[in-house]
N, C-alpha and C positions, 0 to 999 in steps of 0.2 A: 597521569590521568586524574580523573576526577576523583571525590570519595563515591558518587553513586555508581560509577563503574567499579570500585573497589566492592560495593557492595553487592554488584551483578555479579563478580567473579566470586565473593563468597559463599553467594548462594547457587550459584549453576557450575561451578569449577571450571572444565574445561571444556565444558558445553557452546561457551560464546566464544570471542575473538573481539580483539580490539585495536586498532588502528589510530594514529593521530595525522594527518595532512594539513599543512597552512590552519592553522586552530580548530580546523572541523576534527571532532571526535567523533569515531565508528565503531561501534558494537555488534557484529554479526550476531544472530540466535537462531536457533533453528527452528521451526515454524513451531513442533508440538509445545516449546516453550516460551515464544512471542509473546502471547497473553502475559503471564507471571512475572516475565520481565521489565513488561510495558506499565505495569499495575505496581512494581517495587520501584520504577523509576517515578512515576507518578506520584506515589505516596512519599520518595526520596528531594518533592520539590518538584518537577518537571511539570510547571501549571498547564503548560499551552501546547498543543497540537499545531502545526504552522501545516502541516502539509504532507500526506499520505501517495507515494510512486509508486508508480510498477514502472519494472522492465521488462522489457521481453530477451533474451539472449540466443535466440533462435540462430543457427550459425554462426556466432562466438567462437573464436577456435576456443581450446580448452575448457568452455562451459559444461559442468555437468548438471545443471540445470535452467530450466528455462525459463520459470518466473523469476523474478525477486520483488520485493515489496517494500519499501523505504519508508521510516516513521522519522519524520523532524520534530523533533521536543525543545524545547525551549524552559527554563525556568528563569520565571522572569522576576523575581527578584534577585539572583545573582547575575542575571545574565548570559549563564551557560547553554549551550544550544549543544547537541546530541544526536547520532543519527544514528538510528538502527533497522538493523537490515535482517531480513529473512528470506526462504527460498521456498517455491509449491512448486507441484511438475504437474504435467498432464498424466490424465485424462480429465481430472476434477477438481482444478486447482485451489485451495480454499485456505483462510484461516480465519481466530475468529474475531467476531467484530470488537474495536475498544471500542464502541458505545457507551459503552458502561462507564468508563472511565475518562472519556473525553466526549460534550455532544458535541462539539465541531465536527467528530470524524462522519457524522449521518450522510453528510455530501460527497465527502471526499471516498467515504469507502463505494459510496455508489458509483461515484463517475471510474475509478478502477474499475467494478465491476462492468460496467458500462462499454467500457473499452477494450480491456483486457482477459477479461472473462472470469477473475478469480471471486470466488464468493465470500461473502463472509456471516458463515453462520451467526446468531445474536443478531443481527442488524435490526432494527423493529418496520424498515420498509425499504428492502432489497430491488430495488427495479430502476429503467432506465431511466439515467437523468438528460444523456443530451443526444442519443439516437432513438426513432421513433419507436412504439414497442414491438412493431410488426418486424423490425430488423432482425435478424438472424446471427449475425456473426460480430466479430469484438475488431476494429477499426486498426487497432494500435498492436496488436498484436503482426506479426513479422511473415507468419505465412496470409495476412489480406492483402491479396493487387491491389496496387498503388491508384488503380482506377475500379478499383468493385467487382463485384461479380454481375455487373448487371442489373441493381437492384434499384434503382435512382428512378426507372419508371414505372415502378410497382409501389412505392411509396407513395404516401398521402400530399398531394399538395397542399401549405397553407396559403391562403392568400391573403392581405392586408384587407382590412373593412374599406370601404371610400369612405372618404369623410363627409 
């Protein structure tokens, strides 16, 4: 593994987990420690933020949780890339924003939210990026039917200007 995974395990002991697959490196953490961790990789090098996931594992056998949340890191001057993972459950699934430490994540934490419904307290403008605000419910998430509840003629039409 890496030395900045060495430095996660020094400082969280047996808090994370780590994983290596075809050169992708995985770091599990678990949410109250996501932040701290994300912030020691960051300052260990990890410039760039490429790309913030959720899962949903909603009927997973064996799942004992139902979000997870995927941070790709990249440090680009070495070129290592890093993927670390955390877990929120329902009722209020949240963690908190890297804002702070990355602005690329401004988009990316919202369209999670957006979709999946987890929050991310810190964010400086937490709202929908690509369903209307009238919408209700999180798209990607595993208990929405595949065709809605219904809501598609309650929505705001846009229509093109003519030219």
């Amino acid at each position: 593994m890496s030395t900045a995974i060495d430095k996660l395990k020094a400082e969280f002991r047996d808090a994370i987990g780590t994983s290596e697959f075809r050169d992708n490196k995985r770091v599990m953490v678990p949410a109250e420690q996501v932040f701290d961790a994300l912030k020691l990789l960051r300052a260990a090098g990890f410039d760039f933020l490429c790309d913030i996931a959720g899962i949903d594992y909603l009927g997973y056998p064996d799942a004992t949780d139902r979000f997870a949340v995927v941070y790709s890191l990249t440090n680009l001057a070495t070129g290592e890339r890093l993927f670390v993972k955390t877990f929120v459950n329902d009722p209020d699934p949240e963690l908190p924003s890297v804002y702070s430490l990355w602005k690329g994540a401004d988009w990316m934490e919202r369209e999670v939210f957006d979709l999946f419904g987890i929050r991310f307290p810190g964010h400086p403008n937490l709202q929908r990026i690509l369903m209307p605000e009238a919408f209700q419910d999180h798209p990607l998430r595993k208990d929405y039917p595949l065709r809605g509840h219904g809501e598609r003629h309650n929505l705001p039409v846009l229509t093109r200007a003519e030219s």
